[in-house]
C-alpha positions as YAML, in Angstrom:
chain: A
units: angstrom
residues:
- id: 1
  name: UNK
  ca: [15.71, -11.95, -18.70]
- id: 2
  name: UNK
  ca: [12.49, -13.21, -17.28]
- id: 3
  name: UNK
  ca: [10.73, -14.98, -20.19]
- id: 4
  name: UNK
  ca: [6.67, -15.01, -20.65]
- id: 5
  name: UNK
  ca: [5.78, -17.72, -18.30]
- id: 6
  name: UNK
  ca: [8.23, -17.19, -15.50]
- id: 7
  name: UNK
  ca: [6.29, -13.36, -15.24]
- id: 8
  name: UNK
  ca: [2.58, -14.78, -15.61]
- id: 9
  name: UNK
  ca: [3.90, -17.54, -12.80]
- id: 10
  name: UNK
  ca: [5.26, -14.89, -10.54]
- id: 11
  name: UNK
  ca: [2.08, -12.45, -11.53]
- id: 12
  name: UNK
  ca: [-0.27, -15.24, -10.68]
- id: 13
  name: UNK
  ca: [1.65, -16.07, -7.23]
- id: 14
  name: UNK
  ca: [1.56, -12.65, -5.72]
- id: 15
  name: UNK
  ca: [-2.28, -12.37, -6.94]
- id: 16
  name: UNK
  ca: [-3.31, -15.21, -5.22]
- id: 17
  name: UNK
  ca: [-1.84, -13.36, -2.34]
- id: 18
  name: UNK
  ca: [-3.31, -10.64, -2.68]
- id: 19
  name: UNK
  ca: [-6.48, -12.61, -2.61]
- id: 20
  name: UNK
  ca: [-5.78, -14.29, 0.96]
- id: 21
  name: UNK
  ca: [-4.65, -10.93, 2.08]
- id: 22
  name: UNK
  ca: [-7.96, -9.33, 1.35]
- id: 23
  name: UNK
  ca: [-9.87, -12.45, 2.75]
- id: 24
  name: UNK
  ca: [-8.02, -12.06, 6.08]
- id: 25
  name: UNK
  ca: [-8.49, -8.23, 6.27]
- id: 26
  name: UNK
  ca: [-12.07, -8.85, 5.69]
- id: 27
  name: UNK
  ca: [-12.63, -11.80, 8.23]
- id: 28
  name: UNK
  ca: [-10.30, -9.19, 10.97]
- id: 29
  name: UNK
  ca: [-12.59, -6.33, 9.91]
- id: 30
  name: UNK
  ca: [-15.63, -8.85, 10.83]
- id: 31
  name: UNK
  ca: [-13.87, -9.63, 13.92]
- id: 32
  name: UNK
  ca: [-13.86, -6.24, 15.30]
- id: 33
  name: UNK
  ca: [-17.33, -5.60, 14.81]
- id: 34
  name: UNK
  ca: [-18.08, -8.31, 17.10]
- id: 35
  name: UNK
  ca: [-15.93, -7.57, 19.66]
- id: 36
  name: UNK
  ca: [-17.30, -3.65, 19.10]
- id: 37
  name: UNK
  ca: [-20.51, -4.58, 20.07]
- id: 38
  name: UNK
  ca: [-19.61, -6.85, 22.95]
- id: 39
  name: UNK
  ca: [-16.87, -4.34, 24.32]
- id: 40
  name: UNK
  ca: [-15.73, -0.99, 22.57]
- id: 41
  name: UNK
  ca: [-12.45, -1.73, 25.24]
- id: 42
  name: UNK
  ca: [-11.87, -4.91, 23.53]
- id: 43
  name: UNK
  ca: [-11.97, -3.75, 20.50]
- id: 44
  name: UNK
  ca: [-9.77, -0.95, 20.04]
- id: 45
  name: UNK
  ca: [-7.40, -3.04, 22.00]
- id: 46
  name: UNK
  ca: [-7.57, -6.17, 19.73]
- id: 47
  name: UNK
  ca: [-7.33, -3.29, 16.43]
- id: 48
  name: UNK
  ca: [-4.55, -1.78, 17.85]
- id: 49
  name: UNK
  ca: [-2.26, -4.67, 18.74]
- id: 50
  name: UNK
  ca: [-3.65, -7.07, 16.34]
- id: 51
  name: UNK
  ca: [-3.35, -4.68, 13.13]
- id: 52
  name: UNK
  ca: [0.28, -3.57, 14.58]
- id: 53
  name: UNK
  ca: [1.24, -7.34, 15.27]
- id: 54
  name: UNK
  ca: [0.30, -8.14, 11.32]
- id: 55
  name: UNK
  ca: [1.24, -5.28, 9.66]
- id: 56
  name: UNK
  ca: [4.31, -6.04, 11.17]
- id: 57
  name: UNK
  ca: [4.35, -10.16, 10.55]
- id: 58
  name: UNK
  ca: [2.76, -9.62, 6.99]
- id: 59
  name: UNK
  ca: [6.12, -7.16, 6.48]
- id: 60
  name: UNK
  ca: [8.60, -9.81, 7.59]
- id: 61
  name: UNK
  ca: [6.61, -12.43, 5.54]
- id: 62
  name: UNK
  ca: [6.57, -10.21, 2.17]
- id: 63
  name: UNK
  ca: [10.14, -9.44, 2.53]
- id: 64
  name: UNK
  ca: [11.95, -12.54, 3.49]
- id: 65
  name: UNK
  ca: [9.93, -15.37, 3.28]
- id: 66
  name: UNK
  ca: [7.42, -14.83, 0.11]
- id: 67
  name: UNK
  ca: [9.50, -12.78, -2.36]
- id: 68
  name: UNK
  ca: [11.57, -14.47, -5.25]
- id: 69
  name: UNK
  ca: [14.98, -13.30, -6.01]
- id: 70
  name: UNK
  ca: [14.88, -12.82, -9.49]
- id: 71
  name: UNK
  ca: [16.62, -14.96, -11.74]
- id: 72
  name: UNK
  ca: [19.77, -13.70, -13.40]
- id: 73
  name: UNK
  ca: [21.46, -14.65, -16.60]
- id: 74
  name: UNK
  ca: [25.45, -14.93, -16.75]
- id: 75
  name: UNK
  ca: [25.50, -12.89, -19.35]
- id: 76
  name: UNK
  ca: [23.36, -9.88, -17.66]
- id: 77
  name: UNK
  ca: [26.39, -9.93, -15.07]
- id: 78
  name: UNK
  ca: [28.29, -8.02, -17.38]
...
């Protein structure tokens, strides 16, 4: 079993992630305005690849790089 702290510590990680996430998707939403105004070209292109290129990364990153496996007790092994 996970105890108390273990979940707040695991709880607080993957908020704090969720934090930079949204700070990133902001400062990329910012981004395209910018290059909206300067070219609408540009900026589909840069939306397209660059929201394809990190959903994919940001994928990759949750699954193998970011997650925890979760502990496991000798006795849950039954």
């Amino acid at each position: 079993m996970i105890d108390s702290g273990e979940r707040d510590r695991i709880r607080r990680k993957w908020f704090r992630f969720g934090i930079v996430l949204a700070i990133l998707y902001a400062t990329f939403t910012l981004v395209l305005f910018v290059l909206f105004e300067m070219s609408p070209r540009l900026g589909i292109l840069v939306g397209v690849v660059g929201g394809t290129v990190g959903a994919i990364v940001l994928t990759i990153f949750v699954l193998y790089v970011y997650r925890e496996d979760p502990p496991t007790d000798e006795k849950d092994r039954g």
